[in-house]
C-alpha positions, 0 to 999 in steps of 0.5 A: 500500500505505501509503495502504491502511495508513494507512486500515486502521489508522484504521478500526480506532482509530475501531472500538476507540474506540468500542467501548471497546477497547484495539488492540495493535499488531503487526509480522510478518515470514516466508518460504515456498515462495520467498514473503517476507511482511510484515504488520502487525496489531492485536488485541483482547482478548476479555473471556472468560477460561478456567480461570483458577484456576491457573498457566495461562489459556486467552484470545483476541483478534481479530486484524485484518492488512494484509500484502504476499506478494513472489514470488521463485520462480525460475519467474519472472512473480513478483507481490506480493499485497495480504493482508488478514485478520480471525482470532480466536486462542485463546492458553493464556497462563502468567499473569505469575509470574515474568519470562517468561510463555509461551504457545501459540496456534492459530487459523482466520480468513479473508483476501482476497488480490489478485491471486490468484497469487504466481508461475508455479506457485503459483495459490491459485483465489479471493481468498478463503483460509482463514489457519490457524497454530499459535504459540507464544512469550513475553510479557515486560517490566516488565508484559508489554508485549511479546510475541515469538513464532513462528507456521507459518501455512497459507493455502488456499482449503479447494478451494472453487475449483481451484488450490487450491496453499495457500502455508505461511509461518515467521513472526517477531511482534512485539507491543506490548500497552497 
C-alpha cells in the first residue's frame, strides 16, 4: 500500500507540474456498515468560477484518492480493499469575509476497488463503483489554508453487475490548500 502511495502521489506532482497546477493535499478518515476507511487525496482547482458577484461562489476541483476499506463485520472472512478514485466536486464556497468561510459540496466520480468484497455479506459485483457524497464544512486560517469538513459518501456499482450491496461511509477531511 505505501509503495502504491508513494507512486500515486508522484504521478500526480509530475501531472500538476506540468500542467501548471497547484495539488492540495488531503487526509480522510470514516466508518460504515462495520467498514473503517482511510484515504488520502489531492485536488485541483478548476479555473471556472460561478456567480461570483456576491457573498457566495459556486467552484470545483478534481479530486484524485488512494484509500484502504478494513472489514470488521462480525460475519467474519473480513478483507481490506485497495480504493482508488478520480471525482470532480462542485463546492458553493462563502468567499473569505470574515474568519470562517463555509461551504457545501456534492459530487459523482468513479473508483476501482480490489478485491471486490469487504466481508461475508457485503459483495459490491465489479471493481468498478460509482463514489457519490454530499459535504459540507469550513475553510479557515490566516488565508484559508485549511479546510475541515464532513462528507456521507455512497459507493455502488449503479447494478451494472449483481451484488450490487453499495457500502455508505461518515467521513472526517482534512485539507491543506497552497
Amino acid at each position: 500500500m505505501r509503495k502504491m502511495l508513494g507512486i500515486f502521489l508522484a504521478l500526480l506532482a509530475t501531472n500538476a507540474a506540468a500542467s501548471g497546477g497547484i495539488l492540495n493535499p488531503a487526509v480522510e478518515v470514516g466508518s460504515g456498515d462495520s467498514t473503517d476507511m482511510m484515504r488520502v487525496a489531492v485536488s485541483l482547482d478548476w479555473d471556472k468560477r460561478w456567480f461570483d458577484e456576491g457573498d457566495w461562489v459556486i467552484a470545483g476541483f478534481w479530486e484524485a484518492s488512494l484509500g484502504e476499506w478494513k472489514g470488521k463485520s462480525a460475519d467474519g472472512n473480513n478483507q481490506s480493499i485497495v480504493d482508488f478514485g478520480l471525482t470532480p466536486v462542485f463546492r458553493l464556497q462563502q468567499k473569505a469575509l470574515s474568519g470562517l468561510a463555509p461551504y457545501a459540496e456534492a459530487a459523482i466520480g468513479f473508483h476501482l476497488i480490489s478485491p471486490t468484497f469487504i466481508n461475508a455479506n457485503r459483495k459490491f459485483g465489479s471493481a468498478f463503483q460509482f463514489g457519490d457524497h454530499l459535504g459540507f464544512g469550513f475553510r479557515f486560517g490566516e488565508r484559508y489554508q485549511y479546510d475541515l469538513g464532513y462528507r456521507y459518501q455512497h459507493l455502488s456499482n449503479g447494478s451494472i453487475k449483481q451484488p450490487n450491496q453499495g457500502i455508505n461511509f461518515n467521513q472526517i477531511r482534512f485539507t491543506y490548500h497552497f
